[in-house]
N, C-alpha and C positions, 0 to 999 in steps of 0.2 A: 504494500500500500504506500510506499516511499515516495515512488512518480505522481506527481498532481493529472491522472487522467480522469479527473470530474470537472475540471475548469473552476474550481475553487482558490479562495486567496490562499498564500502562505500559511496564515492563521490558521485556516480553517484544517488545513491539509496537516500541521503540527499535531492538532487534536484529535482527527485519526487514525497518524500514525504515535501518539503516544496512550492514548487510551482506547481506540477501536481497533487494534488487528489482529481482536480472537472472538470480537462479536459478532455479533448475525445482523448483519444491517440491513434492515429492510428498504430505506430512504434518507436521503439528505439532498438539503437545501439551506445555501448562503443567499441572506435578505441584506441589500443597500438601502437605506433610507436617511435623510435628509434631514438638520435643525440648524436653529438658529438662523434662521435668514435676515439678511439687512439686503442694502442697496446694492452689495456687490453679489449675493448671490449669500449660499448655504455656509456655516460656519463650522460643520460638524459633518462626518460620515458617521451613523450608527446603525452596525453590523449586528446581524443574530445569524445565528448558524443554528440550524436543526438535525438533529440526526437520532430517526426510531426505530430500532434493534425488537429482536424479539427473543423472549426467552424461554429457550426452548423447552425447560424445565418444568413449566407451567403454563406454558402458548401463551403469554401475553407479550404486549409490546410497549414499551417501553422512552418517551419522548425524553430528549435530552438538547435542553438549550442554554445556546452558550450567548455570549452579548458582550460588546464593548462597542465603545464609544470614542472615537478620534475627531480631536479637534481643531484639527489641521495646527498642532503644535508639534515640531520639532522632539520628539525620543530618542533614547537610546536605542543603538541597532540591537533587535534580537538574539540569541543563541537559536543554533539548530532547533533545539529542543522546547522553547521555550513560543510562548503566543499569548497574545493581549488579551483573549477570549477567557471570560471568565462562565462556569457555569453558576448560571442561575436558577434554574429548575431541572428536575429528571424526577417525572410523575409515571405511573402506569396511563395510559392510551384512557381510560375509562374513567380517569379522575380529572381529564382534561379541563384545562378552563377555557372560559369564554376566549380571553385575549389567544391564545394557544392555536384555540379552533379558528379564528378569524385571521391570522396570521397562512394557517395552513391553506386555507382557501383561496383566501386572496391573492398570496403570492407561489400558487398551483407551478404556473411556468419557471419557477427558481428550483425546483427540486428535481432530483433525479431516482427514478425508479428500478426496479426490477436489474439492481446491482448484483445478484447470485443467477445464476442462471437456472433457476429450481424456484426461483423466484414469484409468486403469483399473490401479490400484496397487493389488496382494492384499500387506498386508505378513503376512498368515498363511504364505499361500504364502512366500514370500519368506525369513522365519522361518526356518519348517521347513527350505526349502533350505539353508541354511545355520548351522545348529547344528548 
C-alpha cells in the first residue's frame, strides 16, 4: 500500500500505510473544502479523509475519520511517517451521525470503491439501513 494509486494526498496515503495495511477496507474518500474567505479568496484548506473497513469478526463496518485543517501557514516538513491528519471519530456504520451520513452522500464522487476484488460493498444500501 506504499504507492499512492488512489490519487490521494500525502497525508492521507501516511494513514494507510501506517494504520490500514492488514484491514479490510471497504472505501475511502479524501474531502477539500474551503474557510475563511475574505476578498482574496479562501484562507484555509480543510481536509477529512474517510476510510470504512469491515470486521470480519462480527461483519460490521467500521467508519474512521480523520480531519485537519491548513491555513495556508508555513510548517515544518513532514517525516515519512508522520501526517497532519488527526482522527477524530471511528464509530460502527450503525451508530453513524447525521454530519457523517451527509458528508458521505454529498461528497459520493470523492470516494473510491470496490478496492478488494471480492469486493461487493453497497454503502447506499448500507446507508439506508441504518439511518
Amino acid at each position: 500500500m506504499d504507492e499512492n494509486k488512489y490519487n490521494i494526498s500525502t497525508n492521507a496515503q501516511n494513514i494507510l500505510n501506517k494504520y490500514f495495511r492488514d484491514k479490510d477496507i471497504m472505501c475511502l474518500g479524501e474531502i477539500l473544502q474551503h474557510d475563511g474567505f475574505d476578498q482574496y479568496g479562501p484562507e484555509s484548506d480543510l481536509w477529512t479523509f474517510y476510510i470504512i473497513t469491515k470486521n470480519q469478526e462480527n461483519n460490521t463496518y467500521i467508519i474512521h475519520r480523520y480531519y485537519f485543517e491548513d491555513w495556508f501557514e508555513k510548517c515544518k516538513p513532514l517525516k515519512d511517517d508522520e501526517s497532519l491528519y488527526e482522527c477524530v471519530k471511528c464509530t460502527n456504520i450503525k451508530d453513524i451521525s447525521l454530519y457523517d451520513y451527509d458528508m458521505l452522500n454529498e461528497y459520493r464522487s470523492n470516494f473510491i470503491f470496490n478496492l478488494n476484488d471480492n469486493n461487493d460493498f453497497d454503502l447506499d444500501a448500507l446507508l439506508k439501513k441504518n439511518i
